[in-house]
C-alpha positions, 0 to 999 in steps of 0.5 A: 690443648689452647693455644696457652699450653693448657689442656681442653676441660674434660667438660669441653671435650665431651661436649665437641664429641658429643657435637660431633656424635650428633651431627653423623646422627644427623647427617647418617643415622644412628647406625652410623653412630660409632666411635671411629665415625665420631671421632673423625668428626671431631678431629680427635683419635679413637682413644678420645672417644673411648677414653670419654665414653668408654664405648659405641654404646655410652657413646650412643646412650650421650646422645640419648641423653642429649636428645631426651633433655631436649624434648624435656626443654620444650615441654617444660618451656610451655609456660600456659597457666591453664591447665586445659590449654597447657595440656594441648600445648605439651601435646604440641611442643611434644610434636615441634620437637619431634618434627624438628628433630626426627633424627634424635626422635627416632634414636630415642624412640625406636632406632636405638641399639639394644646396649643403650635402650636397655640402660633405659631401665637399670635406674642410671643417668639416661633412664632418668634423663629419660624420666624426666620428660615422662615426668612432665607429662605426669605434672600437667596430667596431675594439673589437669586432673586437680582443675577438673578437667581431666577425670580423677585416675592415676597419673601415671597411667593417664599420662601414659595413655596421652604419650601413647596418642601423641606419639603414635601420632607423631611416628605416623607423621613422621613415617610420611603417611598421614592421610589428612590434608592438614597434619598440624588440624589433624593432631589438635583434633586428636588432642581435643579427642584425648582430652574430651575422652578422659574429661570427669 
């Protein structure tokens, strides 16, 4: 309630808990995502978890959407007009993010629970918000290939192979065992290796 007597917008609420669901993500880890946890967190009973969520697991899937919107924000703020260069600079927003969010990353990526990963393919909001950032990679993909950098293929599978690279890289990275003494000269070299690889 505000301090007039009238009642918190829905929208509002949600928001605070989803605040709040992403601070235990931080501070935690996901296994410590649940909806008691949340819910002290945000100063709210239980019932106003489930009541928005309806459960740990679309809780958790919120916050994969959440996390899967940010990433798709910072690809989609590379703003270069070349396509050579605006593929490397997605390879790096790619890796800003997941170097500023590891926590986000590794829900999205590889921690999740296997309720809310498996919604990654039942067509609803988080495999589309998930979708989303694929799909800015399938843009630049399809960019470099019309401006001839990139060999004539399909898109889809192309953009694949880059995700692939750039993520095996990233969770490498991020898993604390990069032999290279320069981690950022390492990830350029290994975009200019993909690129120069899948050159006409």
């Amino acid at each position: 309630m505000t301090e007039s007597g009238q009642r918190t917008p829905s929208r509002d609420v949600g928001a605070a808990l989803l605040d709040a669901a992403e601070r235990v993500l931080v501070r935690d880890g996901l296994d410590a995502v649940t909806v008691r946890a949340v819910a002290s967190e945000a100063g709210v009973a239980p019932m106003g978890v489930y009541n928005r969520f309806g459960s740990k697991d679309g809780l958790v899937a919120a916050v994969l959407v959440r996390g899967f919107d940010g990433l798709t924000a910072a690809l989609t703020a590379v703003r270069s007009a070349d396509p050579a260069d605006r593929l490397v600079a997605c390879g790096r927003a790619y890796r800003r993010f997941a170097l500023g969010n590891p926590a986000h990353y590794a829900a999205m990526f590889g921690a999740a629970k296997p309720a809310a990963i498996e919604q990654l393919d039942d067509g609803g909001e988080l495999a589309e918000h998930a979708g989303a950032a694929f799909g800015v990679l399938v843009e630049t993909v399809t960019m470099a290939m019309a401006a001839g950098v990139l060999g004539r293929a399909d898109p889809v599978e192309t953009a694949q192979v880059v995700w692939s690279a750039v993520h095996g890289a990233v969770s490498l990275e991020l898993a604390g065992v990069v032999q290279a003494a320069d981690a950022g000269a390492a990830f350029d070299r290994l975009l200019r290796m993909v690129a120069a690889g899948l050159a006409p």
